[in-house]
C-alpha positions in Angstrom: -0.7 -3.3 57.5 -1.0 -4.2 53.9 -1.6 -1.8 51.4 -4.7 -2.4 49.6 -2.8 -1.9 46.2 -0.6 -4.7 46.8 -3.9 -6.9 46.1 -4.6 -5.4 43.4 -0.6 -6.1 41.8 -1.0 -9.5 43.0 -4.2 -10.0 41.3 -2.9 -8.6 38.3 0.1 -10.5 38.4 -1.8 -13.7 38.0 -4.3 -12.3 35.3 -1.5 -11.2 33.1 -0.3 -14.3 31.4 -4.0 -14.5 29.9 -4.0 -10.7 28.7 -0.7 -11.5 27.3 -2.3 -14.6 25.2 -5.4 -12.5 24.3 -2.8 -9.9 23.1 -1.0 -12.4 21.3 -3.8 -13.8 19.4 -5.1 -10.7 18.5 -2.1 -9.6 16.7 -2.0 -13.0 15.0 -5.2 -12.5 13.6 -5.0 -8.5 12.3 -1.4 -10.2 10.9 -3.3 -13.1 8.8 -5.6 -10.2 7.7 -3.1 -8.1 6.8 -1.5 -10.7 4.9 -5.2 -11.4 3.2 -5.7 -7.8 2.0 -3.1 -7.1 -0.4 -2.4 -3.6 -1.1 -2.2 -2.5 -4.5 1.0 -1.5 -5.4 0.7 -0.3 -8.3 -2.5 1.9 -8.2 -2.4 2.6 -4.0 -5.2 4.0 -1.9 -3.6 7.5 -2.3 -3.9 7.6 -6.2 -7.2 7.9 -5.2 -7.9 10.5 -2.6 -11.6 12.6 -2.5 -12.6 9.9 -5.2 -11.1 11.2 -7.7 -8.0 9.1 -9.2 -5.0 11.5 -9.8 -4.4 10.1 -13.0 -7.5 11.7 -14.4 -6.8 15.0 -12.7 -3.3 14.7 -14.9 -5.7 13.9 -18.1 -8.0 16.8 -17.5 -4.9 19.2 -17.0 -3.3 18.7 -20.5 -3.8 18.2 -24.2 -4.4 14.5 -25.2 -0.4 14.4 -26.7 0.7 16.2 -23.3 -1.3 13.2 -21.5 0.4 10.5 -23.9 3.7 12.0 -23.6 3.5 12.0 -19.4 1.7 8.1 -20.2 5.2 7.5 -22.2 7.3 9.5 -20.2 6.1 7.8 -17.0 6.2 3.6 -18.5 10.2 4.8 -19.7 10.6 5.9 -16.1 9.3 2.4 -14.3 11.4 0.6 -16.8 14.3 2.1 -16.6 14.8 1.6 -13.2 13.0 -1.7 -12.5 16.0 -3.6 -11.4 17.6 -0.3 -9.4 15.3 1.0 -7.3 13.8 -2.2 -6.1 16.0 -4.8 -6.5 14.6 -7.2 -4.1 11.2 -6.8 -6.3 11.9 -5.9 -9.6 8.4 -7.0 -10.7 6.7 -3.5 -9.0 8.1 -1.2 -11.3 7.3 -3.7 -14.3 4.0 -4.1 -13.3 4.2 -0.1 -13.6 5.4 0.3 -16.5 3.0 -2.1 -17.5 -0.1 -0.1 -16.0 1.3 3.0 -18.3 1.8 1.4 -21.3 -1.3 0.1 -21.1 -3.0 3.2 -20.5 -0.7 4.6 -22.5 -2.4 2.0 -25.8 -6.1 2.3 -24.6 -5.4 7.0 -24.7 -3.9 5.8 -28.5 -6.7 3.5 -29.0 -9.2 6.4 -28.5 
């Protein structure tokens, strides 16, 4: 007597090399969108959480010169360790240090 499982595995058996292409196509295509939708670096999702950017909850907790000096602080920070911290892409923390200082000039500007 054959167990009426043992159908059902052999059925399965043959379907799988189709689910295994589906599968495989799928993550092909959430890869290329991955690869699309480039995540900022530099200013991330998490900067940003309950719609408020953290950056302006640091401006609204200090004086305008405690702000600039956390704005300076911060750019001396990124610089000084651009080519330490990541040194298979030095360009993040320049491209931080960049964001500050220019944050930092527009605060100066008024």
């Amino acid at each position: 007597m054959v167990d009426p499982d043992v159908k059902d595995w052999e059925r399965l058996r043959k379907e799988i090399p189709a689910v295994e292409c589906s599968i495989d196509k799928a993550m092909a295509e959430c890869h290329s969108v991955n690869l699309e939708v480039q995540k900022d670096a530099i200013n991330p999702d998490h900067y940003k959480a309950g719609g408020v950017e953290a950056i302006d909850c640091m401006k609204a907790s200090m004086s305008a010169e405690a702000f600039k000096g956390h704005l300076k602080a911060t750019a001396m920070k990124y610089l000084w360790r651009y080519e330490t911290k990541h040194p298979d892409n030095p360009l993040q923390d320049l491209s931080k240090c960049k964001w500050y200082l220019e944050r930092l000039i527009s605060e100066v500007k008024g």
